[in-house]
Structure formats: structure tokens, C-alpha cells
N, C-alpha and C positions, 0 to 999 in steps of 0.2 A: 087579416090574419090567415084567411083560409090561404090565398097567395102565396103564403111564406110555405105552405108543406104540400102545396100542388106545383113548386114553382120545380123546372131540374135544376137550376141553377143553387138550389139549395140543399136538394139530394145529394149533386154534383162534391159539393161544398162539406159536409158531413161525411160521406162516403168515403172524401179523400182525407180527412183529419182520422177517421179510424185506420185508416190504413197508415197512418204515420205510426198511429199509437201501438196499432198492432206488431209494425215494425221497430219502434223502439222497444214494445217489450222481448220479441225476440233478440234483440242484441242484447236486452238487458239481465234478462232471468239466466243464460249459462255461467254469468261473471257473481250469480248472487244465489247459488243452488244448496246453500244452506236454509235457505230463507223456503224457498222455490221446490225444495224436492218432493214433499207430501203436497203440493197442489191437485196431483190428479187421482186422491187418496179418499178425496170425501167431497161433496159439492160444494162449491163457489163459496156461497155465502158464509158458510159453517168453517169453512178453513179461513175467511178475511176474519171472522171473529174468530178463531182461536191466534190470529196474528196481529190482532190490531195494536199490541205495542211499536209494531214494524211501520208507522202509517208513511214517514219518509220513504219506503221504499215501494207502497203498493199504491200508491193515491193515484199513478195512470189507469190502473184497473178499476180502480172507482170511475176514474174518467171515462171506459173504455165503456163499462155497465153502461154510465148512461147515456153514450154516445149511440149504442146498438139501441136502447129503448126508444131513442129519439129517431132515429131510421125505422124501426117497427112502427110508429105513430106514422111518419112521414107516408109510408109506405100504405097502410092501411087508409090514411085520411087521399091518396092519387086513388085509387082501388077503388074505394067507393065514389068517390068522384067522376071516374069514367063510367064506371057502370050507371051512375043515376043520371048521365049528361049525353052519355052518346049510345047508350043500348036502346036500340028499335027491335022489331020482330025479326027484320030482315039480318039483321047484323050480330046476333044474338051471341051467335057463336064466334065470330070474329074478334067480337069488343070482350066477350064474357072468358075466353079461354085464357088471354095474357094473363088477367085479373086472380084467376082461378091460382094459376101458380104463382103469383104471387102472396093467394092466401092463403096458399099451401105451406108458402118458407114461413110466414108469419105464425102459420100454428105450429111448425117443427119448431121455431125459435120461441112460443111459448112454450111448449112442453117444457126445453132444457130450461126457460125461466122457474117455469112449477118444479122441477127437482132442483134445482138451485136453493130454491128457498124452502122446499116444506121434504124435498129428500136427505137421506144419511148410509153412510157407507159405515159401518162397523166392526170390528174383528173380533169376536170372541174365543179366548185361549181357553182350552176345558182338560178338565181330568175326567178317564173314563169313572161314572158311576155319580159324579160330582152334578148335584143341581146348579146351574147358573141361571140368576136373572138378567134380564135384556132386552130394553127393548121395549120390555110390557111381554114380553114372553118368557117361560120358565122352559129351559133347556137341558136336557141328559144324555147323556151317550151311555149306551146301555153297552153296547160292545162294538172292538174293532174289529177289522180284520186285515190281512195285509196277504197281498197273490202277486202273484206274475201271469199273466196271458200267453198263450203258446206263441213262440215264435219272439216276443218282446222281452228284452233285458231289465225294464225299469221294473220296479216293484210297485204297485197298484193299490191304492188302499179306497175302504169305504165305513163308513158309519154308519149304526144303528142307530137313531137319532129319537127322541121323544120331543116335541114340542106341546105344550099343553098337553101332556100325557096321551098326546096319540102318535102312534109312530111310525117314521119314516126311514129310506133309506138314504144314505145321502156318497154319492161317488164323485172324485174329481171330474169336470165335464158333464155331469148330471145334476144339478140344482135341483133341491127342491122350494117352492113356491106355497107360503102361507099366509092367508091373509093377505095377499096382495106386496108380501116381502118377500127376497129373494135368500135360500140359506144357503150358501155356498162353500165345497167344501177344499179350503186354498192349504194346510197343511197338516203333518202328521209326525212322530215319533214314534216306533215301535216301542222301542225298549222302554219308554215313559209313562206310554200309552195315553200320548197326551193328542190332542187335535186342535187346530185353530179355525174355526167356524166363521164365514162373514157373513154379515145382514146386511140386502141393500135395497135399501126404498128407494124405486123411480117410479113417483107419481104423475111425473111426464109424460111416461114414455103413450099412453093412449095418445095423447095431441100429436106426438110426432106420429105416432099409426097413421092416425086419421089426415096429417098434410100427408104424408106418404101415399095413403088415396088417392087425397086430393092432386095429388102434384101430377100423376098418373092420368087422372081425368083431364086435366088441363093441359098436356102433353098430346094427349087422343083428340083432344079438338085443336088445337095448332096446326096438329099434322093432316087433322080432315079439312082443316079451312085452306093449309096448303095443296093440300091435292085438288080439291075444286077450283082454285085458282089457277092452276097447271104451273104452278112456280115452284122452282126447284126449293129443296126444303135447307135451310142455312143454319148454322150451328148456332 
């Protein structure tokens, strides 16, 4: 068994059936963008359930899931494989750096697993002075305001924001951050004085930090094992 997911020949073999898949769905999502156009609206999982009467036309993406799961296993069971078969003192850094960036992609590709599954994107439309619930959070816009900046045409707006009655400001390009969610502020109405608020949970995004690190670290020993080697360094 072990064989089967230290073998390349099976990497090889996986590797290349996502890339079909991958390229089928690019041919296939511009000809089906009714179906397809809120895909990058809210994470993965949460948009195939609110689709799943469509399963005719998403079940490569099923496929796709767990063809990428089965390369993160693949990938992880080589990984440690190397490290427990060919790391001595001497070679530490040699055997231990490719390894390292590889558990670098593996934790950037769980992150986006962990918001897939337990994150959510949401929009909340508000009237100034109006409580909304959301979320698990109780939301008021106490007041707007609407500018222009010297020198710039567009008009500028920002909110007064109460979350659990402590409050915030909240400006386009300025997020504010509660509770480990993001409140973001994507639209406005003067004359309404209405505003559309988003919530976005990425519970991921630490694991992609931390391969982000890591990938970094593993990148710095590459390039010191190539430089003690005196071999030129290869993309």
C-alpha cells in the first residue's frame, strides 16, 4: 500500500487526471455561467449545497475535491517518507528543505480546505438606525456619512457601525475585524441611507500564514544547500 502513494508513477498519474479536470472545467463553466456565476461569492462547499439540484453539471468538481485530497495525502505520505528514510545529521538540510516546501503547499491547501468547509461569505443590506441579526451578531449603523477627498471625483462614504453594541468605524478599504470576522463595507445609498455590510469568515487563512512561513523557510535552505554546493541555483 505504502508503494502506491511513494510510487511517481502514481503522482504522475493523479497530477495528470486533475489537470484534465481542471481543464475541462475551464472549457466548461463560460458555456454554463448561469449556474457558475456566484461560485466565487461564498466558499466551495456552501455554494455546492446551495446547488446541489444541478449535480449533472457539478459532479467534476466533486471529482476535482477529491482528486486534490488524494495528491495532499500522496504528497504528505512521500514527505514523510523521505524524511524518516534518508535524513542523517549530515544531510539535514539537504533532504529536509524540498520536504519543508512541500509541507508548506500542503498547509496553504489545508487552510483553503478549513474555509471551504467551516467559512462563509455574507451580505448584509441595512437601513440606517435598523438592528439586524447575523451571523450571531446584532448589527446598527448609527450614522453615515458621504465625502470626497481633495483632489478625487468619486464620493467616499463610511459607517458608524455598532456590533454588540460597541462601535466601530467602518470605510471602503478599511475592514473592520470582530471576533475573528471580517465586516466589510462593499456598498452605499445616499439618498436611502441604506448600506450593504459583508461578513467573512476565513478560518483558514492562519494555516496559509503559517505555510507562507514555511515555504519561506524551505526556500532559505534550498538556496543555502545550493550555494554550498557551488551549483548554479535552477528555477
Amino acid at each position: 500500500m505504502l508503494k502506491f502513494f511513494v510510487s511517481i508513477k502514481t503522482y504522475l498519474w493523479v497530477t495528470g487526471i486533475s489537470i484534465g479536470i481542471f481543464l475541462m472545467g475551464s472549457l466548461y463553466i463560460p458555456k454554463n455561467l448561469a449556474i457558475f456565476s456566484g461560485i466565487n461569492d461564498m466558499p466551495l462547499l456552501n455554494w455546492l449545497a446551495e446547488n446541489n439540484t444541478a449535480l449533472d453539471k457539478l459532479y467534476w468538481i466533486y471529482a476535482l475535491v477529491g482528486i486534490i485530497l488524494l495528491l495532499w495525502i500522496i504528497t504528505l505520505v512521500c514527505s514523510l517518507d523521505a524524511i524518516i528514510k534518508r535524513t542523517t545529521w549530515r544531510s539535514a538540510v539537504r533532504v529536509l528543505s524540498p520536504q519543508v516546501l512541500h509541507i508548506a503547499v500542503l498547509l496553504v491547501v489545508l487552510g483553503h480546505g478549513v474555509s471551504a468547509v467551516t467559512g462563509y461569505k455574507h451580505d448584509v443590506p441595512m437601513n440606517t438606525r435598523e438592528t439586524i441579526q447575523a451571523r450571531g451578531f446584532d448589527m446598527k449603523i448609527i450614522s453615515m456619512e458621504f465625502f470626497k477627498n481633495p483632489g478625487e471625483n468619486s464620493t467616499r462614504w463610511r459607517a458608524h457601525l455598532e456590533i454588540d453594541d460597541k462601535p466601530h468605524v467602518l470605510e471602503v478599504g478599511q475592514p473592520v475585524f470582530y471576533k475573528n470576522v471580517g465586516f466589510f463595507a462593499k456598498s452605499a445609498q445616499k439618498k436611502k441611507q441604506t448600506a450593504i455590510i459583508g461578513l467573512v469568515y476565513d478560518p483558514g487563512v492562519l494555516w496559509e500564514i503559517i505555510g507562507a512561513v514555511v515555504f519561506v523557510i524551505g526556500a532559505g535552505g534550498v538556496f543555502y544547500t545550493k550555494l554550498n554546493d557551488g551549483l548554479p541555483l535552477q528555477a
